[in-house]
DRENVEXGU-176920 format. One record per residue (C-alpha): residue in one letter; z negated, x negated, y. Coordinates in nm, 2 decimals, decimal comma. Layout:
REC  res       Z       X       Y
REC    A       Z       X       Y
...
end
This chain:
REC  res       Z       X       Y
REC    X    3,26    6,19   -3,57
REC    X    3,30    6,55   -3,72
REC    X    3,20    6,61   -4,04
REC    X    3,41    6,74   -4,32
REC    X    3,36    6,96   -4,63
REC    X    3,28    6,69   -4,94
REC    X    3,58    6,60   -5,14
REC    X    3,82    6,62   -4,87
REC    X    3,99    6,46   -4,65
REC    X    4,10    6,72   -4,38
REC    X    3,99    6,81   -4,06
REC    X    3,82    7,13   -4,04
REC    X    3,83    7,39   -3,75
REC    X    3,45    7,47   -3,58
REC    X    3,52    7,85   -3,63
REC    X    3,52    7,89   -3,26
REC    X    3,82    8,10   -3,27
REC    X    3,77    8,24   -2,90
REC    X    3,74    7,94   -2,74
REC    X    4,01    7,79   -2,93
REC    X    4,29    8,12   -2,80
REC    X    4,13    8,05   -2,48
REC    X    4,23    7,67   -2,44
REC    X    4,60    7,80   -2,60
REC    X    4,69    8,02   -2,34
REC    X    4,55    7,74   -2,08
REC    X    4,82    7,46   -2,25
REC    X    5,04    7,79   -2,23
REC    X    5,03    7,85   -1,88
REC    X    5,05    7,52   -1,81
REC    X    5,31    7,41   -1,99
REC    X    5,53    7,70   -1,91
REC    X    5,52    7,61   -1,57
REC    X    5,58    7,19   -1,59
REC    X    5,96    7,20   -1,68
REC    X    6,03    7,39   -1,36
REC    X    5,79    7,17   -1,19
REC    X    5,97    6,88   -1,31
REC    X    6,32    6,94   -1,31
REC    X    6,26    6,98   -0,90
REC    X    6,08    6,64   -0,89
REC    X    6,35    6,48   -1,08
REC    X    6,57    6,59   -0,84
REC    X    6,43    6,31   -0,60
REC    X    6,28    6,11   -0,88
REC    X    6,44    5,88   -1,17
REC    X    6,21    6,01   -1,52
REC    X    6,05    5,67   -1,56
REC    X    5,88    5,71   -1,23
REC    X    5,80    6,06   -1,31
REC    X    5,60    5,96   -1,67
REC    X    5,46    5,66   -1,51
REC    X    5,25    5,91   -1,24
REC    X    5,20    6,16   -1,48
REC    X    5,02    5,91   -1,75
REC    X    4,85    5,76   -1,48
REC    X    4,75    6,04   -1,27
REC    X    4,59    6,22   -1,59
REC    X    4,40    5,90   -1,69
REC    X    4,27    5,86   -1,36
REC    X    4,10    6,16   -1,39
REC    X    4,06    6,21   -1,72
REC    X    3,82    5,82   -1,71
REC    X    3,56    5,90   -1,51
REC    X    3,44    6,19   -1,77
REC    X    3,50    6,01   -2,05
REC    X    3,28    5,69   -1,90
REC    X    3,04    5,94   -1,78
REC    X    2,98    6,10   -2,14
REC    X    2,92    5,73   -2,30
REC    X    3,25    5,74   -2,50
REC    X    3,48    5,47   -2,33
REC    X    3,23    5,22   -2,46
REC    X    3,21    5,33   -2,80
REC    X    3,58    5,37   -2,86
REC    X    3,62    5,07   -2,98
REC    X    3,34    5,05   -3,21
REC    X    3,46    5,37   -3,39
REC    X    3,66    5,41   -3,70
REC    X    3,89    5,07   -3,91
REC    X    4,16    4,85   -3,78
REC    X    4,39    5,11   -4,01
REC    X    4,23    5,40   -3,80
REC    X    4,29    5,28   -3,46
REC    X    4,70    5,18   -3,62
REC    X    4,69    5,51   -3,63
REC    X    4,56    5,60   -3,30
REC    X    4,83    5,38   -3,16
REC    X    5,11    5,59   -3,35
REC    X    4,98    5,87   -3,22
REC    X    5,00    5,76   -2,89
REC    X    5,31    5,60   -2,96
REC    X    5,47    5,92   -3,08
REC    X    5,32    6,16   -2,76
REC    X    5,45    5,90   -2,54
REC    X    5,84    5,91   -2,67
REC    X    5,78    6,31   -2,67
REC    X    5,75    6,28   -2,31
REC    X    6,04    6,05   -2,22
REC    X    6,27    6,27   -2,42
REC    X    6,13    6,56   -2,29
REC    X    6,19    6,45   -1,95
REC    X    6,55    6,25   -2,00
REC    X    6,61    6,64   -2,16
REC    X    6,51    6,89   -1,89
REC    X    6,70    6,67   -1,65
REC    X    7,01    6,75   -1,79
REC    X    6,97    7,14   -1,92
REC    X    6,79    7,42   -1,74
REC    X    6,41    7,53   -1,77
REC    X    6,49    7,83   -1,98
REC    X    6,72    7,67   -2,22
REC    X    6,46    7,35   -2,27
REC    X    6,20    7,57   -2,35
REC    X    6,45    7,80   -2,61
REC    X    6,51    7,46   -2,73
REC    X    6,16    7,32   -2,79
REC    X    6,05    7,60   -3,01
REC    X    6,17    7,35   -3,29
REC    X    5,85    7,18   -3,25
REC    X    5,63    7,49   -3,33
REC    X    5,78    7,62   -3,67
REC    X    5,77    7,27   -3,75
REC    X    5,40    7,31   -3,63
REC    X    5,40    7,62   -3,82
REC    X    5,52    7,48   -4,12
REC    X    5,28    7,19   -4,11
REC    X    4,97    7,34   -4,09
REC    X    5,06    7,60   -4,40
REC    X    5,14    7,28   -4,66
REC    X    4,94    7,01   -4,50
REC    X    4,68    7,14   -4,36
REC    X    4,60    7,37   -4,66
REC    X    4,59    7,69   -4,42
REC    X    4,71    8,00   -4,49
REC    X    4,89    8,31   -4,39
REC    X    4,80    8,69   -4,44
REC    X    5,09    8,92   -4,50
REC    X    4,98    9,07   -4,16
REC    X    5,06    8,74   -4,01
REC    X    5,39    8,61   -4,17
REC    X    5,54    8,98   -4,06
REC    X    5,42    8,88   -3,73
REC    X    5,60    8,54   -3,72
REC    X    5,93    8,77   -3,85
REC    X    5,82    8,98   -3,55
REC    X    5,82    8,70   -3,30
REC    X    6,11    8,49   -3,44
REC    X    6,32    8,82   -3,38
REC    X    6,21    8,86   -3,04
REC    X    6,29    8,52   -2,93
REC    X    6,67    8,57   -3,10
REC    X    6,67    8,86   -2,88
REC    X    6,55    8,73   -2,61
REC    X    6,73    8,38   -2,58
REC    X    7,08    8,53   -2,71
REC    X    7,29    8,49   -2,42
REC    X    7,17    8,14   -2,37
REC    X    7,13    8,02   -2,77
REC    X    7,55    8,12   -2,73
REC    X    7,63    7,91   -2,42
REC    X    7,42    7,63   -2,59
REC    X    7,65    7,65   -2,90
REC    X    7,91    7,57   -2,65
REC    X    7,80    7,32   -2,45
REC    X    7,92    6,91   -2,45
REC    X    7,91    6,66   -2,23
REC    X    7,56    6,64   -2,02
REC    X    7,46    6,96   -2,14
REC    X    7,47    6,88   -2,52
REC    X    7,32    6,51   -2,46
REC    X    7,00    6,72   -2,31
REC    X    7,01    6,94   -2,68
REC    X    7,01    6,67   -2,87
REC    X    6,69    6,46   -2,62
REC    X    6,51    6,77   -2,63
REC    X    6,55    6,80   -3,02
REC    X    6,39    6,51   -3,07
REC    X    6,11    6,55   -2,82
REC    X    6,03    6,86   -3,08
REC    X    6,00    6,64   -3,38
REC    X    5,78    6,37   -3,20
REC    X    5,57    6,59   -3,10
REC    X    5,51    6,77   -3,41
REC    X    5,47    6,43   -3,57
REC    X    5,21    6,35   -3,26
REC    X    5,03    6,66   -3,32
REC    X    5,01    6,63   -3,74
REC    X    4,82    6,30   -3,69
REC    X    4,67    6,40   -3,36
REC    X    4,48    6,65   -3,57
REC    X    4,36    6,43   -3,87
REC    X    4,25    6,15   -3,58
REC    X    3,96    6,43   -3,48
REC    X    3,78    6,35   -3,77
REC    X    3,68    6,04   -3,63
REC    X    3,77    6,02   -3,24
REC    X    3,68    6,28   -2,99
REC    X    3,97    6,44   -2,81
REC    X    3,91    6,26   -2,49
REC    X    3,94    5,92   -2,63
REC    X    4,27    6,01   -2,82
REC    X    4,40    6,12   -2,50
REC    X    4,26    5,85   -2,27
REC    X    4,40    5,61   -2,50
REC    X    4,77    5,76   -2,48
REC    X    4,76    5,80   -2,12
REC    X    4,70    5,45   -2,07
REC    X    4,93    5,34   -2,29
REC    X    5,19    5,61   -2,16
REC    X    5,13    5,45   -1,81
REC    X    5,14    5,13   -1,96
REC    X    5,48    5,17   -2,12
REC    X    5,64    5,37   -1,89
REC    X    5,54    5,07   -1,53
REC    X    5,80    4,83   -1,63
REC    X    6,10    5,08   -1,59
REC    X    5,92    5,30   -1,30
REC    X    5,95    5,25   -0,93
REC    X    5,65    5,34   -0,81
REC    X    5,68    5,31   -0,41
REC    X    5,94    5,56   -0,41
REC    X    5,72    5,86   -0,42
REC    X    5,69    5,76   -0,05
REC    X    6,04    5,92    0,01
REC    X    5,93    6,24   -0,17
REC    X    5,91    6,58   -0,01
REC    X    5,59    6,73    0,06
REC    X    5,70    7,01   -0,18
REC    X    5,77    6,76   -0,47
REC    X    5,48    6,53   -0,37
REC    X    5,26    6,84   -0,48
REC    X    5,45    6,89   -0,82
REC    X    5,41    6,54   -0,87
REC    X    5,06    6,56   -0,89
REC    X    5,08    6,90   -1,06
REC    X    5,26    6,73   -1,32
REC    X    5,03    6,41   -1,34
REC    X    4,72    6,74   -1,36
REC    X    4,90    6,94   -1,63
REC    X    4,94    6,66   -1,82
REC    X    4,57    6,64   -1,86
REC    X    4,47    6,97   -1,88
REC    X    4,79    7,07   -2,10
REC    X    4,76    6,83   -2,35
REC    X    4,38    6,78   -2,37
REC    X    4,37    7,16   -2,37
REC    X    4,61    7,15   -2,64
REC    X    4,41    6,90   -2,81
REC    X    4,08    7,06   -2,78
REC    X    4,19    7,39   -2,98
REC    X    4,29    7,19   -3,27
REC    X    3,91    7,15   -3,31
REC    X    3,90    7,48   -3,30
REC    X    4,17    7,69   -3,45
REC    X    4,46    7,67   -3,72
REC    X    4,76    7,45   -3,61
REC    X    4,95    7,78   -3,77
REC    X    4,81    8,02   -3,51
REC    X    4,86    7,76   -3,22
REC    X    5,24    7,73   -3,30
REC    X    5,26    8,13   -3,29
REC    X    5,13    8,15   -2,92
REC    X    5,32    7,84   -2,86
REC    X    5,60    8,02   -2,93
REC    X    5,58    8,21   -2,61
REC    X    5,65    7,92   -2,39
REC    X    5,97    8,02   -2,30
REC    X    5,81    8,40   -2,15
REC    X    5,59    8,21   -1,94
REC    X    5,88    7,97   -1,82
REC    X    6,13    8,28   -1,73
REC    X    5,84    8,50   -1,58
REC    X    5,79    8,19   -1,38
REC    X    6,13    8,15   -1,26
REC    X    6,17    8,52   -1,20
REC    X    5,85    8,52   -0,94
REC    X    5,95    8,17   -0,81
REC    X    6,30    8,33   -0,71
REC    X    6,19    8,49   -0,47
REC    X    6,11    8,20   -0,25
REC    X    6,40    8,09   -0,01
REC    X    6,31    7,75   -0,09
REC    X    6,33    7,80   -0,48
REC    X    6,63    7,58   -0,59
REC    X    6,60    7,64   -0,98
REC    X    6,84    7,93   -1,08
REC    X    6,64    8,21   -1,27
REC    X    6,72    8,33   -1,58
REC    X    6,83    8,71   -1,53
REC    X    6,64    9,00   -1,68
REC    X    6,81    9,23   -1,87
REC    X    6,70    9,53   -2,12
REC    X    6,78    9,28   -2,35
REC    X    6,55    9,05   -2,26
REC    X    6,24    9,27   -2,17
REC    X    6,26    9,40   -2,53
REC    X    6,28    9,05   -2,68
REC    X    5,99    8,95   -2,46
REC    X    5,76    9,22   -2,63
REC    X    5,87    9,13   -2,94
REC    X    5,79    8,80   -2,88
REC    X    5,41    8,86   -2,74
REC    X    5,37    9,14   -3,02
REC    X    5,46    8,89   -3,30
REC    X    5,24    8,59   -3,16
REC    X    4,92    8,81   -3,11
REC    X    4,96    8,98   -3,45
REC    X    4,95    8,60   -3,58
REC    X    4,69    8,45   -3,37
REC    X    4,43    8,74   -3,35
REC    X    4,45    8,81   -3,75
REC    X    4,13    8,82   -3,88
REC    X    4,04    8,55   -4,05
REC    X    3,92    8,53   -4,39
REC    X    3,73    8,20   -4,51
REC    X    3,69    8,11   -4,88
REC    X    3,32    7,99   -4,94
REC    X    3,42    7,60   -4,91
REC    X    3,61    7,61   -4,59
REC    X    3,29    7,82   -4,45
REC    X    3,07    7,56   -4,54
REC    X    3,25    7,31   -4,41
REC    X    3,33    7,52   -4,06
REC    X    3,00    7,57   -4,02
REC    X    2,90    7,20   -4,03
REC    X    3,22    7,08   -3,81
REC    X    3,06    7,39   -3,53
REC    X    2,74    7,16   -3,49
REC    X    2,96    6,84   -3,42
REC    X    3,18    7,05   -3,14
REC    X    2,98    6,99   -2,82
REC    X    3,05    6,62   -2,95
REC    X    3,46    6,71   -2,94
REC    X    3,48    6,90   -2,66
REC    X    3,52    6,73   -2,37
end
């Protein structure tokens, strides 16, 4: 259990700041990559199927570790009855993130699910200024204008055909939307559940529960019928959602949820760069998103913004230094 400054109730970061960018860009790179990955499985695939492998693949490999490190067995000796209620709305709220998500990208492109998911970081954003008590230099709230410009300028040929679209198109707006605010929900009480449960167990927990959930509505056999192409994404789906998420997980340990949501921010970079590279494959059957002048200079904006927010130094106040250092001797316990 990590410790916390006296006279609070918060979770408090280790001060590995490094480490904590580090796992970022990993959730970053992986997650820019999945909704390509899985809008050409669900091409052969119905999305219960899909989430049913990707919980399962991830716990697979995610229980071994945990058993090996002596958690599994004392996850249910740790924290109340209201604590592990908690723990199950957590996992409850990651695992309807998911089916949105995927119900979502099935119906819009890539590029425009990614625009559209950036609801979930200034909610992040937001979140970790007035509930989390952090806070945000000048330096960094000019960066967030910075990078909140770029993507504008970046995604405004697509934000305007968005505005316009009904029918499937819309549907997918509106799944995706709330696939943003479950997840910001998931990650709020994600964050306060360190104080008490490693990251692995959170995750271990909602991946069993995902694949749980998720078995009743799957049909499992028919990944038999899969290409070898999509066999592969299938798996890299089931692996990203391991390292993604625990990844994700593991920098909250580690740095402010404000400074995650900036680089999170650049999802939608990673997913186009992707798609532009990926185009060049005869095989590729995911129209890219073109690049313009436009887009190039809303792409650096973008990047500029989210490194002048995550990289600001950071100044702590004598209590939150205290408590930072104490919460850095618990991390080998945290990280996984």
């Amino acid at each position: 259990m990590s410790e916390t400054a006296a006279g609070t109730s918060l979770h408090v970061i280790s001060g590995r700041r490094a480490y904590g960018f580090s796992l970022t860009l990993l959730a970053c790179t992986l997650w820019g990559l999945f909704p390509i990955a899985v809008k050409s499985v669900l091409l052969e695939l119905d999305p219960y199927t899909v989430n049913f492998y990707r919980f399962s693949l991830a716990g697979t490999l995610l229980l071994p570790f945990v058993y090996s490190r002596g958690r599994l067995t004392g996850l249910h000796r740790t924290g109340t009855t209201r604590l592990r209620l908690r723990l199950l709305i957590c996992a409850a709220l990651l695992i309807a993130n998911y089916f949105f998500y995927t119900l979502g990208v099935q119906r819009i492109t890539p590029g425009g699910t990614q625009v559209l998911i950036q609801l979930s970081t200034v909610l992040l954003l937001i979140s970790g200024v007035f509930f989390f008590g952090e806070t945000f230099t000048r330096r960094q709230w000019f960066g967030c204008a910075v990078f909140m410009c770029g993507l504008a300028v970046f995604f405004y040929p697509r934000i305007v055909v968005m505005l316009g679209g009904v029918d499937s198109y819309a549907i997918g707006m509106g799944l995706i939307t709330l696939a943003a605010v479950t997840w910001t929900a998931y990650a709020v009480l994600q964050k306060q559940l360190l104080m008490n449960f490693s990251s692995s167990q959170i995750m271990l927990v909602i991946y069993a529960l995902g694949a749980l959930a998720f078995l009743p509505f799957s049909h499992p056999g028919n990944i038999s019928a899969l290409s070898a192409g999509n066999l592969l994404l299938l798996v890299f789906c089931g692996a990203s959602t391991l390292l993604g998420a625990g990844s994700f997980s593991e920098a909250l340990a580690h740095l402010e949820a404000s400074k995650i949501s900036a680089m999170m921010t650049t999802l939608p970079v990673f997913t186009l760069l992707f798609m532009w590279c990926l185009s060049f494959y005869p095989s590729f059957n995911v129209a890219a998103e073109p690049f313009t002048i436009t887009t190039v200079a809303g792409a650096t904006l973008v990047v500029a913004g989210a490194l002048v927010v995550a990289l600001q130094k950071h100044q702590p106040t004598a209590k939150s230094a205290t408590s930072a250092t104490s919460a850095a001797k618990e991390s080998a316990r945290t990280t996984p």
